[in-house]
C-alpha positions as CSV (number, residue, x, y, z in Angstrom):
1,X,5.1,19.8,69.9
2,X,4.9,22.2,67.0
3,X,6.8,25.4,66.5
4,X,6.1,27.4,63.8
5,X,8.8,30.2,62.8
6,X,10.0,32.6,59.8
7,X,7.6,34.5,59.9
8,X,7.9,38.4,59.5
9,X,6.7,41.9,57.6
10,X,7.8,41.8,53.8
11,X,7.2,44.3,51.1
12,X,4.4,42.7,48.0
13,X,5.9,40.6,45.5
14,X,8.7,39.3,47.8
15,X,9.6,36.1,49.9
16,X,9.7,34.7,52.6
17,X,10.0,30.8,54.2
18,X,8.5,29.3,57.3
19,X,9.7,26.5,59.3
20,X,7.7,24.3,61.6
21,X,9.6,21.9,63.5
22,X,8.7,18.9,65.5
23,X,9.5,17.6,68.6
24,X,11.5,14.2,68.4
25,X,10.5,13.5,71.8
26,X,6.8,13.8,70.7
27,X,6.4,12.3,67.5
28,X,8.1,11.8,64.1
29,X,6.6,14.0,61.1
30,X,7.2,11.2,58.7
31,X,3.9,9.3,59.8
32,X,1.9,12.3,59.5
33,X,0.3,14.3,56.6
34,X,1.5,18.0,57.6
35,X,-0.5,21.2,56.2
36,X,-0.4,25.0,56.4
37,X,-3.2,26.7,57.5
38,X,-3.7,30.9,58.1
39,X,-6.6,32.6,59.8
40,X,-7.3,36.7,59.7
41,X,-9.3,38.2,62.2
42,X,-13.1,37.3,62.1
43,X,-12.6,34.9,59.4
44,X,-12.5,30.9,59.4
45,X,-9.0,29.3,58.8
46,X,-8.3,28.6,55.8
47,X,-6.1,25.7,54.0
48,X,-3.2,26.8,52.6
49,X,-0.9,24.1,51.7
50,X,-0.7,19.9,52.8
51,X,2.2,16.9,52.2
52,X,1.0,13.4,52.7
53,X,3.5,11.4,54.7
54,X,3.7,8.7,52.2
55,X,4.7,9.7,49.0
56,X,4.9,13.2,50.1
57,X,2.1,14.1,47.8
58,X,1.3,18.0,47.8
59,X,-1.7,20.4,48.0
60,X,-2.3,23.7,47.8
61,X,-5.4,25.9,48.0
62,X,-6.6,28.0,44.9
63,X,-5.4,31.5,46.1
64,X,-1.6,29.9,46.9
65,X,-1.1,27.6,43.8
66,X,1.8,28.2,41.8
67,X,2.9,31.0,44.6
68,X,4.1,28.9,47.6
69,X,5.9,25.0,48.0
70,X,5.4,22.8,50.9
71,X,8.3,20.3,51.5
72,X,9.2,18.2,54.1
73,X,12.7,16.8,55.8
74,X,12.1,13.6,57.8
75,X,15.6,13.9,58.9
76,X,15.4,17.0,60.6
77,X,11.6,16.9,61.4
78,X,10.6,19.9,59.9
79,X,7.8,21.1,57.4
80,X,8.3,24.3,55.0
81,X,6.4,26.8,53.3
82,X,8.3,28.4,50.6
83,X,6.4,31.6,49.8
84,X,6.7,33.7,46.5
85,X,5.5,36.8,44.8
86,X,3.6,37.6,48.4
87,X,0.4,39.6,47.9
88,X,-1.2,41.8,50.8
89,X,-4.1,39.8,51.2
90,X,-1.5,36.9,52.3
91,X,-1.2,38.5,55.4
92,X,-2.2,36.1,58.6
93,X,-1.3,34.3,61.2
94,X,-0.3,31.4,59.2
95,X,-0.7,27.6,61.4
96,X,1.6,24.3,60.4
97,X,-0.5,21.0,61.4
98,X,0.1,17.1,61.9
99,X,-2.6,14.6,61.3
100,X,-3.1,11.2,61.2
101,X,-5.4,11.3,58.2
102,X,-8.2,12.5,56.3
103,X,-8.9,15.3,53.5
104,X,-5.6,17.3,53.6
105,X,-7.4,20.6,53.1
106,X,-10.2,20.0,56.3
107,X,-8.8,21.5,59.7
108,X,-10.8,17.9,60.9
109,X,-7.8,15.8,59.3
110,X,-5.3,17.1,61.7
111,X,-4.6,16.8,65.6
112,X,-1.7,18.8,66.7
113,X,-1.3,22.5,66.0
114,X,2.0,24.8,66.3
115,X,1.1,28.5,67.9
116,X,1.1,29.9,64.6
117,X,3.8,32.8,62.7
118,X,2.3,36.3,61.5
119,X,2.7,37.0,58.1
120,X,2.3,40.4,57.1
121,X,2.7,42.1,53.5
122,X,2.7,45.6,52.9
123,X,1.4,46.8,49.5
């Protein structure tokens, strides 16, 4: 229902974007707040970045803000996660997530999870 993609190895201090796209056939991304997640080995996952589906409010978790950009495109059905000035310890296997409602930034808000996109930065 959700595929996550883009996302790759990339040296510190560059960029990189990831896509997660919806199916049509499943459900439409415009009546859903959408969200970012990433999760390390042995560690909880963590918030990352969230778009409310009405006036495509944004949020971003302390260790992103000012770094990465959520959007979203109704028309093609697709989230994105713009990532700048990448930093080693952004490296995870980074989830995008549809939910119906709720705190943006609790993993409780949302019901459907893509397969998730490594993200790896070298230092």
């Amino acid at each position: 229902q959700l595929q996550a993609s883009g996302g790759g190895l990339v040296q510190a201090g560059g960029s990189l974007r990831l896509n997660c796209a919806a199916s049509r056939r499943t459900f439409s991304i415009s009546s859903y707040i959408m969200g970012w997640f990433r999760q390390v080995p042995g560690k909880e996952r963590e918030f990352v970045a969230g778009i409310s589906w009405s006036y495509g409010s944004t949020y971003y978790g302390d260790s992103v803000k000012g770094r990465f950009t959520i959007s979203r495109d109704n028309a093609k059905n697709t989230v994105y996660l713009q990532m700048n000035s990448l930093k080693p310890e952004d490296t995870a296997v980074y989830y995008c997530a549809a939910g119906g409602g709720g705190t943006v930034a609790l993993t409780t808000a949302y019901v459907y999870w893509g397969q998730g996109t490594q993200v790896t930065v070298s230092s």
